[in-house]
Structures are given as structure tokens and as C-alpha cells.
C-alpha positions in Angstrom: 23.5 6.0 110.2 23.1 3.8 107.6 20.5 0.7 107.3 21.6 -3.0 106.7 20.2 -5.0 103.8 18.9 -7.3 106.3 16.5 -4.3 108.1 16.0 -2.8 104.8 14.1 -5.8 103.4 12.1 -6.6 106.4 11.5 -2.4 106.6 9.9 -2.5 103.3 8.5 -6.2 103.3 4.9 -5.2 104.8 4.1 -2.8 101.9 2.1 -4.3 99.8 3.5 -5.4 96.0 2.7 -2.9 93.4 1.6 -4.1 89.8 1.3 -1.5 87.5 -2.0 -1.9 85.5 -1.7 -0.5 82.3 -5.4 0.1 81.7 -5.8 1.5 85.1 -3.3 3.8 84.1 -4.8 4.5 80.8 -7.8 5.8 82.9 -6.2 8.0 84.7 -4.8 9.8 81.7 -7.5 9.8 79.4 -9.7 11.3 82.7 -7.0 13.8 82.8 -7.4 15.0 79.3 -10.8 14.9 79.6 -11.3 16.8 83.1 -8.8 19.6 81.5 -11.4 19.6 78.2 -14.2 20.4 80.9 -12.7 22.6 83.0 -11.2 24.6 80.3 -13.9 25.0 78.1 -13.0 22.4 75.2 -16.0 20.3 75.1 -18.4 23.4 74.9 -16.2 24.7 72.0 -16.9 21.2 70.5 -20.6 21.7 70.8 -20.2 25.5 69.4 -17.5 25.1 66.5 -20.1 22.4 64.4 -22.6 25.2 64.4 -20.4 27.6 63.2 -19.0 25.0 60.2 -23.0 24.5 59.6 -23.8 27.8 59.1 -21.0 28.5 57.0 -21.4 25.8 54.8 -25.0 25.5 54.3 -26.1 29.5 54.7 -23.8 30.8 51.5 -25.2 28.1 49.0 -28.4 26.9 50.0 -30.7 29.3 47.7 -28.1 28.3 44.5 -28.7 25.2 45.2 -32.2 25.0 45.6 -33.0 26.3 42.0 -30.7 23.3 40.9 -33.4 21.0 43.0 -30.8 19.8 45.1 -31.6 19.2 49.0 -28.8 21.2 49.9 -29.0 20.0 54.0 -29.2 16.6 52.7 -25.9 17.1 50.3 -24.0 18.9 52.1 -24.3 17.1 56.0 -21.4 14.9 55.4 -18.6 17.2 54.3 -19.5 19.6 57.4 -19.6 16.1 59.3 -16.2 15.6 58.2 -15.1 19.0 58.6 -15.5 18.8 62.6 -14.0 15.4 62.5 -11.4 17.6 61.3 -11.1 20.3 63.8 -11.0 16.9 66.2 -7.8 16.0 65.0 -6.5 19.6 65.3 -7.3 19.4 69.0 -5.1 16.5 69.0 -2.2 17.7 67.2 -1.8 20.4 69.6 -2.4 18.8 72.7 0.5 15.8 71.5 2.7 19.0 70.9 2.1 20.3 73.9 3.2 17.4 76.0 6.4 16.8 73.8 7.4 20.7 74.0 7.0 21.0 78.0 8.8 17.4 78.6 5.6 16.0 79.5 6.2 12.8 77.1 9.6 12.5 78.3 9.2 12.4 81.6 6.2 10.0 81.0 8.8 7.8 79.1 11.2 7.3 82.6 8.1 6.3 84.4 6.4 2.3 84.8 3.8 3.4 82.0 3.2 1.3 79.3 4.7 2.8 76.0 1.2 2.8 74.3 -0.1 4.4 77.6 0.1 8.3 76.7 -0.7 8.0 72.9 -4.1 5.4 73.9 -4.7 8.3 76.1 -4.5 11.1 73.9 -6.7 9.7 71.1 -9.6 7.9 73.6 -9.7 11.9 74.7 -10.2 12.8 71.1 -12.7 9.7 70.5 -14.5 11.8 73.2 -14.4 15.2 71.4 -15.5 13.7 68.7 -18.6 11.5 69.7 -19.5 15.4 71.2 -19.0 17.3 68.4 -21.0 14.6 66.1 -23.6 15.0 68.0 -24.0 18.4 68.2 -23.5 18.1 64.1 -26.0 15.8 63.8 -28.5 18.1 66.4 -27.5 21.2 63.8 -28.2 19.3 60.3 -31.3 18.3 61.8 -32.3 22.2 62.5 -31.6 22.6 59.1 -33.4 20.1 57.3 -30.9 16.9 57.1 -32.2 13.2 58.3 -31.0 9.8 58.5 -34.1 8.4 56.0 -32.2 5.0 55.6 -33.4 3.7 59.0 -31.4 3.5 62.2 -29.2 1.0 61.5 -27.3 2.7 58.3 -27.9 6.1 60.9 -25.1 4.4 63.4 -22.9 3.3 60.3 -22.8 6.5 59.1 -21.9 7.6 62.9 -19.2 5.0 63.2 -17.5 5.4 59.6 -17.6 9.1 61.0 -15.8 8.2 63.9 -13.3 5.8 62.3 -12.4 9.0 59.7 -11.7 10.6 63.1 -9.7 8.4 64.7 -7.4 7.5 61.8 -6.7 11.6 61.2 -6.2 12.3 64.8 -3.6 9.7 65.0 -1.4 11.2 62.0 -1.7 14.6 63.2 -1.0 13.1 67.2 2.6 12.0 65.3 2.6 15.4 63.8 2.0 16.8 67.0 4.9 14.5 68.8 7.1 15.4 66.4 7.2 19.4 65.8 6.7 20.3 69.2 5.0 23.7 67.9 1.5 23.3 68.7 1.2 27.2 67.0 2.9 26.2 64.0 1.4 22.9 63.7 -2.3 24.4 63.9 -1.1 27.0 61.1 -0.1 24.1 58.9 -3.2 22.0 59.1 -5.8 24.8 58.4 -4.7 25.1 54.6 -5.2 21.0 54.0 -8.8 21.0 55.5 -9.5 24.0 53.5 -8.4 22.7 50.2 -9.0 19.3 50.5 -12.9 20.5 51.9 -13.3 23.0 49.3 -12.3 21.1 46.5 -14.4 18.2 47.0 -17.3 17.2 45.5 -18.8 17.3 49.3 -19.5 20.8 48.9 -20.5 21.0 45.3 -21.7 18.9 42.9 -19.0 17.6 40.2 -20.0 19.8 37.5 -19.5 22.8 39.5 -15.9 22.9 38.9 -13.4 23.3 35.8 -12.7 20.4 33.9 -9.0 19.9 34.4 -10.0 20.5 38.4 -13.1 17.9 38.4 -10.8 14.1 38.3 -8.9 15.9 41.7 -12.4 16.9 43.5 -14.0 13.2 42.7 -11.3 10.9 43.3 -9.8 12.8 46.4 -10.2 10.8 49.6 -12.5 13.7 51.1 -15.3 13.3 48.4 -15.3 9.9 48.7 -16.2 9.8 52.5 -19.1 12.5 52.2 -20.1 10.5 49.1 -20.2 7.3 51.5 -21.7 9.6 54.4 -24.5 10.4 52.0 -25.5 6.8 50.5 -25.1 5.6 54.7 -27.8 8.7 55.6 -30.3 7.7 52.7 -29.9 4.1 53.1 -28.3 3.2 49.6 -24.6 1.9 51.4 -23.4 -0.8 49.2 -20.2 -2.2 48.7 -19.5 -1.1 45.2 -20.0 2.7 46.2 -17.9 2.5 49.3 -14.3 0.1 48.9 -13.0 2.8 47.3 -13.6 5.0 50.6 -12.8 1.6 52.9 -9.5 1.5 50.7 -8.2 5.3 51.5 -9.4 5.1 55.4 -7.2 1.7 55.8 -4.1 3.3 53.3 -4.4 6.1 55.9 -4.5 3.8 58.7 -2.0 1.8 57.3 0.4 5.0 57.2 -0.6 7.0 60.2 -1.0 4.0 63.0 2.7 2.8 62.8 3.7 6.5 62.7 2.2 7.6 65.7 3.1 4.9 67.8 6.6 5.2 66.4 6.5 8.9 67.1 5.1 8.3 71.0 7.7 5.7 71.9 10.8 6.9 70.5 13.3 9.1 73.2 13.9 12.4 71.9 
């Protein structure tokens, strides 16, 4: 028995009109993510991998470089700063793999979500993981000897340009992660940059610790340039003359990886 357009309208005319809110729906989401970081035991591995990135960098090197008189807590705070930025944007990577590989993204795609929805989502998740995992950085270089002696206000610039180094690496490994659909894979792959470009910077050791033709590459590279930023923010000495050249590689990268990932979240597979 079939229903006549007449009875069909006046059937459905008493429920109420639906307007899909696309920050209510960005909510929802991000809580997702963030309940599954919680329940699974991601935000406690955020607390837990800084320390293990603290004691690795600071333990092997510390007596060396006290007989150079350098502060080695001090010195080396940003790099291992930026390192758990980087484990951040791992996290990311494979959790915008894992939606594309089980269809998740596509079937996201057919429904009345806006198109920016899922990738807003995925990196306010990571802005999470990362304000945790800086804090528990910052917690650990204090334990060790490291302080902000610039004064508070440089304290939450150097938290902030911390964050933005996140945010513009998770979202060119979230198009990474859209893209290869191999969260093992894509894991595999990002380990060797955030070793080399980590190791061979200047973040780690001074300049002069490396071989001549391999001390241009550690100076300039965009890595020693934010730890060298992270240090002048901590001790109060930020000024524009040692830091465009760090404000010029963050907005090339942002430049780059913004367009890519929303490019990479919107298109249909």
C-alpha cells in the first residue's frame, strides 16, 4: 500500500527542520578522536613518550657538554620540544590513514558534513595531543634543569610558536596519511626525516660539532632554526632579526601543506 504525496507531506510536516551545524558537528568528531585517545591509552603515551625523548637526548651528552660550559638542559629543551611536536604529527598521519583505508573518509564524504569537517576534526585532536605532550615536555626539562628565564610572556610564545610547528607538520603528514592509506608504511617513512633532520641540526649540538661540508645543512635546515628561535623565546632574547628566517620556513610549510591537506580530505577517491 503505497502513500500519496498529499499524506506524505503532512506525515512528515510535524518533525521539526533539521540544519546541519557544521561546528556542532565538528564537536562531535573531534570528541570522538579524543574519547578514543583516552580510552585507548594515547594521551598517557603523550605524557610518557616526552620523557623518553628527554632522557635520550639530554642523558648521552650532558657530561660532554658540561666541560664545554654549555647548559646542556637549557640547549637542548627546544629540539626535544620539537621532537614530540613531531611524534604529534605521526599520530596524525596514521589516524588520517586509518580513516581513508577502512572507508571511514568516504563514507564521511556521502553524508551532510561540511567538507572541512573530518580534516578540522582530525588536527583540533592533534592540537590536543600536542598542548599534552608540551606540557609534560615542559614538566620533564624542568626536572632537568631547563627554565623559561625570559619572563612569562616570551614563556607562552615559545609555547605557541611550539604549537604552530605542530600544527603546520600535522597537517602535511594528515595529507600523507589521506593519501597512502598505509598507516604501517606511512609511520616507517616518517621516522628516518625526524631522525635526520633532528640529528643533524644544530638543536642537538653546537655548529662546530660537525664536519665542515655538513655544518651550512645543520644551520640553515628549518629544524635548527626553530630550536634556535625556541631558545632566544625561553631566555627572553626573541627579536625579529633572529627569528624571520624561522617565521619564513613555518609559513613556506604552511603555504605547502594547508592547501594539500584540504585538497587531500575533499577529493573522492
Amino acid at each position: 500500500m503505497s502513500v500519496s504525496a498529499p499524506a506524505a507531506t503532512t506525515l512528515f510536516a510535524e518533525l521539526p527542520v533539521v540544519h546541519p551545524s557544521s561546528f556542532a558537528q565538528w564537536r562531535a568528531l573531534t570528541g570522538r578522536i579524543v574519547r578514543t585517545m583516552a580510552t585507548k591509552g594515547e594521551l598517557y603515551v603523550a605524557v610518557l613518550t616526552p620523557l623518553v625523548v628527554t632522557a635520550a637526548f639530554y642523558l648521552p651528552l650532558r657530561y660532554v657538554m658540561q666541560f664545554q660550559g654549555i647548559d646542556y638542559a637549557q640547549y637542548v629543551m627546544p629540539i626535544i620540544v620539537l621532537q614530540t611536536m613531531a611524534m604529534t604529527m605521526m599520530s596524525n598521519a596514521q589516524l588520517a590513514a586509518f580513516e581513508a583505508l577502512t572507508g571511514l573518509s568516504a563514507r564521511l564524504q556521502t553524508m551532510p558534513i561540511g567538507s572541512l569537517v573530518p580534516l578540522l576534526s582530525r588536527v583540533s585532536a592533534g592540537i590536543v595531543r600536542s598542548v599534552v605532550s608540551l606540557i609534560a615536555t615542559v614538566g620533564y626539562g624542568y626536572l632537568i634543569g631547563f627554565r623559561f628565564t625570559g619572563g612569562w610572556e616570551q614563556a607562552l610564545v615559545f609555547c605557541g610558536f611550539a604549537l604552530a610547528v605542530g600544527v603546520v607538520l600535522t597537517l602535511g603528514a594528515d595529507a600523507l596519511g589521506s593519501l597512502t592509506k598505509n598507516p604501517e608504511a606511512l609511520s616507517q617513512a616518517l621516522t628516518l626525516p625526524i631522525l635526520i633532520f633532528g640529528m643533524l641540526s644544530t638543536g642537538f649540538v653546537p655548529e662546530d660539532a660537525f664536519p665542515t661540508w655538513a655544518r651550512a645543512f645543520a644551520r640553515n635546515q628549518p629544524i635548527s632554526q626553530f630550536a634556535q628561535t625556541l631558545s632566544d623565546m625561553a631566555v627572553g632574547h626573541l627579536s625579529w632579526a633572529g627569528s624571520w628566517v624561522s617565521l619564513v620556513w613555518l609559513g613556506g610549510a604552511a603555504m605547502l601543506f594547508l592547501p594539500l591537506a584540504v585538497w587531500a580530505s575533499v577529493r573522492r577517491s
